[in-house]
C-alpha angles and dihedrals in degrees: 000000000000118000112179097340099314126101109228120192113202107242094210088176110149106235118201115233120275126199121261106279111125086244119036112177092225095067121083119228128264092258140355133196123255151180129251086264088054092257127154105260089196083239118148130191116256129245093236130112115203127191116248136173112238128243085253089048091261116134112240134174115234120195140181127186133157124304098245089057094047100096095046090049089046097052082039086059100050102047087074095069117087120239142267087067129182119217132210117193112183114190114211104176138027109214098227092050116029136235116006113242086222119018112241117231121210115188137193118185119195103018120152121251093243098037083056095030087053092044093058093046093055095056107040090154090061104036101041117018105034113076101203091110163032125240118205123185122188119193119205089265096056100255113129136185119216133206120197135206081256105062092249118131125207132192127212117239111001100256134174093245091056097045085044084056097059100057108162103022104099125227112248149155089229107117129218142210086320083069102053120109092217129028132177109211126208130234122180128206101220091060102081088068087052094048095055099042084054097059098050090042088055093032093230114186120205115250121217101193 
């Protein structure tokens, strides 16, 4: 399967249950990098952000980190936007039966910060090791902080608070995962339980447009 380039193999491994932690070892990461055979390149992603102008001409942060320290950059991240956010989850990929032809979009406007913030760390499997989707967070002001299939978070515009949030990470024109020629992505099976409990906790309705 090649999405954008890059050639992506679907990782369908059954993963037994963990506890709640938002980063339980027994979880893969979103993504790894691999050969052209689909082996493991002991390449991991580096802890770096770079600035970057957007497709639509807007500026924008990307970053990349390990994948242990995914879930506690992403929260950092998204304790800059201001409530009420709107969130955006589209879903790419089912996991029984591959990549979506057209990607479906599920939307919540107005939700409190906790309420949404509870809601993704009841469900890590989901959020930040399963890449069948994209996780899109809007704050009041219009900033928004995006996490990819690939475990590779974004920040619209490049702003000071974003780039305060990241203390520690270095800025760097080094690229991560987004750069690499061929990715296995991960899909849990338990998952498909998370996924549908997140919907109904956050009370996402499908869009059509």
């Amino acid at each position: 399967m090649l999405w954008a380039g890059r050639a992506v193999k679907i990782d369908r491994r059954r993963v037994s249950r963990a506890g709640m932690s938002t980063q339980p070892p027994a979880f893969p990461p979103k993504a790894s990098s691999v050969n052209v055979e689909g082996q493991p390149d002991s390449w991991t992603p580096p802890r770096s952000f770079r600035a970057q102008v957007a497709p639509d001409g807007t500026t924008r942060l990307v970053i990349s980190v390990p994948p242990e320290e995914l879930a506690a950059t992403h929260l950092s991240l998204l304790a800059v936007l201001g409530g009420p956010w709107s969130l955006r989850y589209l879903k790419l990929t089912d996991r029984k039966v591959g990549q979506l032809p057209k990607p479906e979009t599920w939307v919540r406007m107005d939700v409190k910060p906790e309420v949404a913030l509870a809601a993704l760390e009841a469900r890590p499997g989901l959020v930040w090791h399963d890449g069948r989707h994209q996780l899109w967070m809007r704050g009041v002001y219009g900033d928004q902080v995006v996490l990819d299939e690939l475990g590779v978070l974004y920040c619209y515009p490049d702003d000071p608070a974003f780039r305060a949030a990241l203390e520690g990470v270095p800025e760097s024109k080094e690229v991560g995962m987004d750069g690499r020629d061929y990715v296995r992505v991960s899909f849990l099976s338990e998952a498909d339980a998370e996924e549908a409990s997140l919907f109904a906790a956050l009370s996402l309705q499908a869009w059509k447009g």
